[in-house]
C-alpha positions as CSV (number, residue, x, y, z in Angstrom):
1,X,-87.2,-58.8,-58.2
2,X,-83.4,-57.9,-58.5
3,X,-81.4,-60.2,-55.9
4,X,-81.3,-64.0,-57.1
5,X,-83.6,-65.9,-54.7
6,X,-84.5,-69.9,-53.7
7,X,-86.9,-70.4,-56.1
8,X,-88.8,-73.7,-56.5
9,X,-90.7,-75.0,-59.4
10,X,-93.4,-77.5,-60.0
11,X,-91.3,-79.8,-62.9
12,X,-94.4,-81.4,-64.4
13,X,-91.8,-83.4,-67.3
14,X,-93.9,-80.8,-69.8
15,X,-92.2,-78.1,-71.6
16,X,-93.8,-75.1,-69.7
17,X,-92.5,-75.7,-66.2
18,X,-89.1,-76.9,-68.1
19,X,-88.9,-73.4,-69.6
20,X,-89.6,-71.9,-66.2
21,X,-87.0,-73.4,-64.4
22,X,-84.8,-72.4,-67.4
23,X,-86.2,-68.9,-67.4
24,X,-85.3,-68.5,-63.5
25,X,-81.8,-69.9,-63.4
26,X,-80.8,-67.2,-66.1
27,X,-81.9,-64.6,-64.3
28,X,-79.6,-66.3,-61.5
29,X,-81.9,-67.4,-59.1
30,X,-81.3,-70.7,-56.8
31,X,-83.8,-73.1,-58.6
32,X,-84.9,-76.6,-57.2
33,X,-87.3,-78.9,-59.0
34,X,-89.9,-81.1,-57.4
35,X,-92.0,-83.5,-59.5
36,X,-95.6,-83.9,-57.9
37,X,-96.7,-87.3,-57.6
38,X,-101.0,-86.8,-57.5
39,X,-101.8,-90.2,-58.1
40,X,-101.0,-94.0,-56.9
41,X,-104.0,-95.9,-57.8
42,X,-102.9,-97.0,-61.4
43,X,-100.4,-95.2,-62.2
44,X,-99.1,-97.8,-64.4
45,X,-101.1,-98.5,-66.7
46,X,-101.3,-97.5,-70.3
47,X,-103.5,-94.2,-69.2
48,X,-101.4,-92.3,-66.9
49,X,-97.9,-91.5,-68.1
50,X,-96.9,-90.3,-64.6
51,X,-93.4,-92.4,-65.1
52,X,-92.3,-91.1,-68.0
53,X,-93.0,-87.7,-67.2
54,X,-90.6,-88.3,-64.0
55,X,-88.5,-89.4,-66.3
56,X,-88.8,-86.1,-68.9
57,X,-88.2,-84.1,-65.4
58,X,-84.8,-85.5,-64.1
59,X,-84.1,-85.0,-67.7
60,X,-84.6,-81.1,-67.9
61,X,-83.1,-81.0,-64.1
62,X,-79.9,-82.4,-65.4
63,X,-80.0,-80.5,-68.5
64,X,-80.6,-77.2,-67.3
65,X,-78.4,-78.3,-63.9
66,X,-80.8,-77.9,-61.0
67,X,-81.5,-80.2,-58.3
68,X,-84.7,-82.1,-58.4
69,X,-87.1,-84.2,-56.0
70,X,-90.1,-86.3,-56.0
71,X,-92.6,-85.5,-53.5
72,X,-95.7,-87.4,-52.9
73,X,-98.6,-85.7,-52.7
74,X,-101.4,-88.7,-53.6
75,X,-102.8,-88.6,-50.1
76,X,-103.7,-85.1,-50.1
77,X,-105.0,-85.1,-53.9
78,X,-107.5,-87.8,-52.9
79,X,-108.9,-86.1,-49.3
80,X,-108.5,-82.8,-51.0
81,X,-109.6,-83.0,-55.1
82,X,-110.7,-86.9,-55.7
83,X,-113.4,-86.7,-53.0
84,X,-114.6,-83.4,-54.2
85,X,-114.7,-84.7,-57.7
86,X,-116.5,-88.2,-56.8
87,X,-119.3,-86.0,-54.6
88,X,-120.0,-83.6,-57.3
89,X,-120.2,-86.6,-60.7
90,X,-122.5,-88.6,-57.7
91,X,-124.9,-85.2,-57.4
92,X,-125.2,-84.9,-61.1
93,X,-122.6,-81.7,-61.3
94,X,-119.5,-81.2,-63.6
95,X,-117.2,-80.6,-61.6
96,X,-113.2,-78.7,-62.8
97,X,-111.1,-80.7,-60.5
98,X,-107.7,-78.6,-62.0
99,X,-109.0,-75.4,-60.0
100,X,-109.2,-77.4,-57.1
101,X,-105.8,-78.7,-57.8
102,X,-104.4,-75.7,-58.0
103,X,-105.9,-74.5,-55.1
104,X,-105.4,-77.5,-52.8
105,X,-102.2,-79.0,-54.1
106,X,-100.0,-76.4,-56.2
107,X,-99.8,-73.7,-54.5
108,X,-100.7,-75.3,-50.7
109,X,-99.4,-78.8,-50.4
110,X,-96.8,-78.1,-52.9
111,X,-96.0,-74.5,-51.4
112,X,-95.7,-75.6,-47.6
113,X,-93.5,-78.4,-49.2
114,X,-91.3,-75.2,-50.9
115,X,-91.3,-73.1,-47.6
116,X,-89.9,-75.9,-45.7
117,X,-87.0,-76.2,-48.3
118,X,-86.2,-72.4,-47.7
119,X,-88.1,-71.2,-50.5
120,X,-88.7,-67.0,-50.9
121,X,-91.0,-68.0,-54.1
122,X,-92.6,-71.3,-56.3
123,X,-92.9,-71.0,-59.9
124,X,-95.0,-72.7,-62.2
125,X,-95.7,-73.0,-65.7
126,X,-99.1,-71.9,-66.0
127,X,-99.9,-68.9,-68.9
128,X,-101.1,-65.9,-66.4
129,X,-99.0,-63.1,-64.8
130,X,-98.7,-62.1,-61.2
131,X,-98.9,-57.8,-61.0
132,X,-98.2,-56.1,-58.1
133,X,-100.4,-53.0,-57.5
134,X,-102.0,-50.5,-55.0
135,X,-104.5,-53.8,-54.4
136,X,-101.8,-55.7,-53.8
137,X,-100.8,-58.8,-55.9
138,X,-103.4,-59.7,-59.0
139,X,-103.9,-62.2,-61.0
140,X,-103.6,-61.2,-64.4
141,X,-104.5,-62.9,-68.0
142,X,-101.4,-64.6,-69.7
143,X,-100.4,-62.6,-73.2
144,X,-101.1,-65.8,-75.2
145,X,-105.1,-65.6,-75.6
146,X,-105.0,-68.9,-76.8
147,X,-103.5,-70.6,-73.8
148,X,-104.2,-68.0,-70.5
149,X,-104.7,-69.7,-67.6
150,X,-105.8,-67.5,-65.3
151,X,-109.6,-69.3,-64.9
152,X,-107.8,-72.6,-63.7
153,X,-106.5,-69.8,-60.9
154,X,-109.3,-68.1,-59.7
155,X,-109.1,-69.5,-56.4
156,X,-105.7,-68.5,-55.4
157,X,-105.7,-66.2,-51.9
158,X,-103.6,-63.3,-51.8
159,X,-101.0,-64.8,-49.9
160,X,-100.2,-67.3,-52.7
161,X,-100.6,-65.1,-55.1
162,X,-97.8,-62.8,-53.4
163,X,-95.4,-66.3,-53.6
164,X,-96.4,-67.1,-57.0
165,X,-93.9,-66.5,-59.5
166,X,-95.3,-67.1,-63.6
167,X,-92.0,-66.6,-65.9
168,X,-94.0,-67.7,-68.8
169,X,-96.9,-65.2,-68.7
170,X,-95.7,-62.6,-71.1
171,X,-94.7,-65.5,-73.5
172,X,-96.6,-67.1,-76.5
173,X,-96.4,-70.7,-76.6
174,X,-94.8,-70.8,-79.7
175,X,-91.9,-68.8,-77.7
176,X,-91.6,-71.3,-75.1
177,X,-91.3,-74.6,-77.3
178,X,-88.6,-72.8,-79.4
179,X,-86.4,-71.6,-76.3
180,X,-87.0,-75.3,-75.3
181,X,-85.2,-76.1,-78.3
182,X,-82.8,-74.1,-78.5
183,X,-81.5,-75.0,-75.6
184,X,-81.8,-78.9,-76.5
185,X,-84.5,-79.8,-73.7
186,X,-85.4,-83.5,-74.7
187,X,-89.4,-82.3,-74.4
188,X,-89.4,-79.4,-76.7
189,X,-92.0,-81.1,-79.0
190,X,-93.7,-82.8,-76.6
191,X,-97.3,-82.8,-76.7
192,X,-99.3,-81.0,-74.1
193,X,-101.4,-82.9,-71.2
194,X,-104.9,-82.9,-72.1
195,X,-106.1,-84.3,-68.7
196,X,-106.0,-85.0,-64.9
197,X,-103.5,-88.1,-65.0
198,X,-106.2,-90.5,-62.7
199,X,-108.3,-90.5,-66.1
200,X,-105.6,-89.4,-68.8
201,X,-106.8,-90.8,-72.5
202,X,-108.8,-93.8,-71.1
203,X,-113.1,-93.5,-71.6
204,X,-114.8,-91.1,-69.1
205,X,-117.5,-93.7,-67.9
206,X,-114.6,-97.0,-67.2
207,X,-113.4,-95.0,-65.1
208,X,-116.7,-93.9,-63.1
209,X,-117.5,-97.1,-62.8
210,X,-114.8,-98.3,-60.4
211,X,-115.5,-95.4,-58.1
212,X,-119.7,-94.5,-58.2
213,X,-122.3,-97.2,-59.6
214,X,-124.4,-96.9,-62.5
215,X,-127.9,-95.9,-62.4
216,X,-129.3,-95.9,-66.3
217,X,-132.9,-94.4,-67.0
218,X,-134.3,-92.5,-69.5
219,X,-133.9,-90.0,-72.3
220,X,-137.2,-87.7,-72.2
221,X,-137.8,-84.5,-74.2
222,X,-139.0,-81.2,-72.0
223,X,-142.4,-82.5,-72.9
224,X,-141.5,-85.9,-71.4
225,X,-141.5,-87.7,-74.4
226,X,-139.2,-91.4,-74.1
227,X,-136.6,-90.7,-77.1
228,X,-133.7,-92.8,-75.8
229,X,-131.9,-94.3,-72.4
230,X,-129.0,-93.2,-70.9
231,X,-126.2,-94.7,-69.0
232,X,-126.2,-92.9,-65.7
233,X,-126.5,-89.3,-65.3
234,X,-123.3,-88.8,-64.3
235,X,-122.1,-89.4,-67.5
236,X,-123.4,-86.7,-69.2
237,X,-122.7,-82.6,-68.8
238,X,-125.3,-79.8,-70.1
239,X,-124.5,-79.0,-73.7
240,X,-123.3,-82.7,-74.7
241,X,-123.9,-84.1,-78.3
242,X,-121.8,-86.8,-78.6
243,X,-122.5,-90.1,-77.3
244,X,-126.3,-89.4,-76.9
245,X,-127.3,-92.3,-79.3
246,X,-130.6,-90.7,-80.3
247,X,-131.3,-91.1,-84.3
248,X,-134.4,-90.0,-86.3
249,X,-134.5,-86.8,-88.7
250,X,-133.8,-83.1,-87.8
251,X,-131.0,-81.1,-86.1
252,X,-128.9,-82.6,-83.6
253,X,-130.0,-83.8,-79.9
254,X,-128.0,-82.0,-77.1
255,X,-128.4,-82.4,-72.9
256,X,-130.4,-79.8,-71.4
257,X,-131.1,-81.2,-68.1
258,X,-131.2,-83.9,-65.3
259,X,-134.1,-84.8,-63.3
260,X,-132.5,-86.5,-60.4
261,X,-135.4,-87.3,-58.3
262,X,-136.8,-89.0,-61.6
263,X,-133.3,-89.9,-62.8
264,X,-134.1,-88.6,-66.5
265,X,-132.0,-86.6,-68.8
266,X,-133.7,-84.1,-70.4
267,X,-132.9,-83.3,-74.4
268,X,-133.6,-81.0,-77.1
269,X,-132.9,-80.6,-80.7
270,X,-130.5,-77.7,-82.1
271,X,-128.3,-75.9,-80.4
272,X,-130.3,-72.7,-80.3
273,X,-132.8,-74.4,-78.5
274,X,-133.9,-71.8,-75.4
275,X,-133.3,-74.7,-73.0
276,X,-129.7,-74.4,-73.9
277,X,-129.7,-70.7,-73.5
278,X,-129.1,-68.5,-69.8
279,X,-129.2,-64.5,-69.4
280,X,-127.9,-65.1,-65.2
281,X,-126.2,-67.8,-62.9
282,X,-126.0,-68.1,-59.2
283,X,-122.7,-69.0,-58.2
284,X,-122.0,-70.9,-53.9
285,X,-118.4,-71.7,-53.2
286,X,-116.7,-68.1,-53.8
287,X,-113.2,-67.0,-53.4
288,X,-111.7,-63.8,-54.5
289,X,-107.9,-63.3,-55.4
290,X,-107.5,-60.1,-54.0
291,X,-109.0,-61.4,-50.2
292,X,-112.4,-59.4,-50.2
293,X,-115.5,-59.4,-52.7
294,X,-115.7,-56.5,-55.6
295,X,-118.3,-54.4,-55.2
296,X,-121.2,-55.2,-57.3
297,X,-121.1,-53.5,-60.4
298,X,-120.4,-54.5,-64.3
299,X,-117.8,-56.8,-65.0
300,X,-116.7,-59.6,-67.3
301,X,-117.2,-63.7,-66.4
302,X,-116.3,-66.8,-68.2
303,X,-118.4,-69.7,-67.5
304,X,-116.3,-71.8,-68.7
305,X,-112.1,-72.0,-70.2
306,X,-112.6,-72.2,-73.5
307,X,-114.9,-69.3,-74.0
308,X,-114.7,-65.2,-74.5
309,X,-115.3,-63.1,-72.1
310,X,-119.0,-61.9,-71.3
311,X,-120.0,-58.3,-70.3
312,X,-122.2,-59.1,-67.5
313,X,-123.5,-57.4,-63.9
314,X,-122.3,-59.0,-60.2
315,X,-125.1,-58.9,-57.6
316,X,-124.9,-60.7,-54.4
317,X,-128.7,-62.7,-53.4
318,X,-129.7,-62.9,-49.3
319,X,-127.4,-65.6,-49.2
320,X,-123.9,-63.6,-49.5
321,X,-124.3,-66.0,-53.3
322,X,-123.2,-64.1,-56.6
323,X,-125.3,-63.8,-59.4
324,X,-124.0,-62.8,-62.8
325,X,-126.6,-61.5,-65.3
326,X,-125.2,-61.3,-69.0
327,X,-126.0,-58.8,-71.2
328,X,-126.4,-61.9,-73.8
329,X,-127.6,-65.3,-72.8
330,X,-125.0,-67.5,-72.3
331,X,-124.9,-71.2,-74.3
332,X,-124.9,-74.3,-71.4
333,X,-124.0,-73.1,-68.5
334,X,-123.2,-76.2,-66.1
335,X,-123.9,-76.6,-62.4
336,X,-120.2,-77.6,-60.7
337,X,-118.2,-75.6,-63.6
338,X,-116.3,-72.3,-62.3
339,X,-117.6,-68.8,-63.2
340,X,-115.1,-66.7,-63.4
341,X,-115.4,-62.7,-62.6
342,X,-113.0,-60.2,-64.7
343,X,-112.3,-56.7,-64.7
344,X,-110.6,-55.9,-67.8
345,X,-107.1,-58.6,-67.2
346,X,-107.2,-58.9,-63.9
347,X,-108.9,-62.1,-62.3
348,X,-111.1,-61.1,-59.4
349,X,-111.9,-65.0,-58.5
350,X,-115.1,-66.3,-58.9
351,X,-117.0,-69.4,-57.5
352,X,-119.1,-72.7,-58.4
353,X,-121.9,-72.6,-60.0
354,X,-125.1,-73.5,-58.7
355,X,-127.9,-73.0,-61.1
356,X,-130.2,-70.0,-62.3
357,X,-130.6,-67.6,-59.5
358,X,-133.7,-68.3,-57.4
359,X,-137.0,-67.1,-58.9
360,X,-135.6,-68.0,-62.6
361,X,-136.1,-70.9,-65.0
């Protein structure tokens, strides 16, 4: 990309999408800021720092001397993301409401908002890189192991993709907070998001309450054994320890299961415990980056972000569904969570996952 283009970029008020505006108007593009606005319902109170990040925004804007605007997009986050998110806590999944967010609002809402400014290309501050090939444009892994973001992406179609612009993808994040610096961006230290604003810092289960109501029942070992009562099943994700409340000698208790029908979460003790453990997954929902499936074959997946890779074989069941068998079993792997399919850097896509594949504990 030679000739300077209209470029706009998501300005979060963080110092990754400050750094890509930054990044852009060096190279002499036309940059333009806009500063999503997701969320409405209390987005002043102490959780959600939605203002002040408006606020860090118009700051980098005027610093790095780019027009900016505030868009509203809190309608289409709720039809769009919220909804999704309330269905799947209410079924008893754990859902990733950022890939949906990406999907839904970054790079649809936000880029038919660009397009209609003029915009050639949007940028954002996410850690992945965009590489044009034979294939056409595919998602690859960001250089920084520690901070790609290529999972949150997986659902991007290729005509996104092919608008996408990620300046910060061959940096390390240590790069970006000393350009920030450097070039005296009020943000340069400031500490990264950790959540989807409608919940921010606040507890998990204050705010499910407002939105689904509780149902507590019991704690029960595989063998059905009473050990403890839970809150509401929603509450809890495969895999959790904390907050379980169960005492008594030997190792540590972890979820391993709802019984809905029954409404009963299921627990073991120690993390090795085969109940914990998965060779395959079945995974509904799919979308592929480059517009078709990959052939079935050996791959790489991620069943969750903060994981390494797993060497692994794609199959597709009767039902057009992908199942991933590991060559390892896999710890906790969560119905609603994203599996995510690999070859080598490049991000194929992926899907939701469902469960074990049919005919499988």
């Amino acid at each position: 990309m030679t000739r300077p283009q209209r470029i706009v970029v998501g300005l979060s008020g963080g110092v990754d999408s400050s750094v890509t505006a930054w990044l852009l108007k060096q190279q002499g593009h036309e940059v333009i800021g806009v500063f999503m606005q997701n969320w409405e319902d209390d987005n002043d109170d102490e959780y959600c720092s939605i203002k002040q990040d408006a606020l860090d925004a118009m700051a980098v804007a005027d610093i790095i001397g780019i027009d900016m605007e505030v868009v509203n997009f809190a309608s289409e986050y709720k039809d769009r993301v919220f909804r999704y998110f309330l269905e799947e806590y209410a079924a008893g999944r754990t859902p990733n409401p950022d890939v949906l967010c990406n999907a839904e609002i970054k790079f649809k809402a936000f880029l038919d908002y660009a397009i209609s400014l003029g915009a050639e290309r949007i940028a954002t501050g996410h850690y992945a890189r965009r590489v044009d090939s034979a294939r056409g444009a595919e998602l690859c892994k960001g250089d920084d192991p520690g901070k790609d973001q290529s999972y949150f992406l997986y659902r991007l179609q290729p005509h996104q993709l092919q608008a996408a612009l990620f300046p910060l993808g061959e940096l390390h994040k240590p790069q970006v907070r000393d350009i920030a610096s450097q070039i005296g961006l009020p943000n340069a230290g400031k500490k990264d998001s950790t959540g989807i604003c409608f919940i921010g810092e606040r507890p998990f289960r204050q705010f499910l309450q407002r939105y689904l109501p509780t149902e507590p029942g019991e704690m029960v070992t595989p063998e059905g054994k009473v050990v403890g009562q839970h809150q509401g099943l929603m509450y809890y994700t495969l895999g959790q320890r904390q907050g379980l409340g169960i005492g008594g000698p030997g190792e540590p208790w972890f979820v391993a299961g709802k019984a809905r029908d029954a409404n009963r979460l299921v627990v073991v003790q120690g993390h090795n415990h085969p109940l914990l453990h998965s060779r395959a997954l079945c995974a509904g929902q799919l979308s592929w980056t480059l517009g078709q499936p990959p052939a079935p074959g050996r791959y790489a997946a991620k069943n969750r972000y903060r994981m390494q890779d797993a060497p692994c074989v794609l199959s597709y069941d009767a039902a057009g569904q992908a199942v991933l068998t590991f060559d390892s079993p896999q710890w906790a792997i969560t119905p609603g969570q994203s599996a995510v399919l690999y070859d080598g850097n490049v991000c194929l896509g992926g899907g939701v996952i469902i469960g074990a594949p049919e005919g499988e504990a």
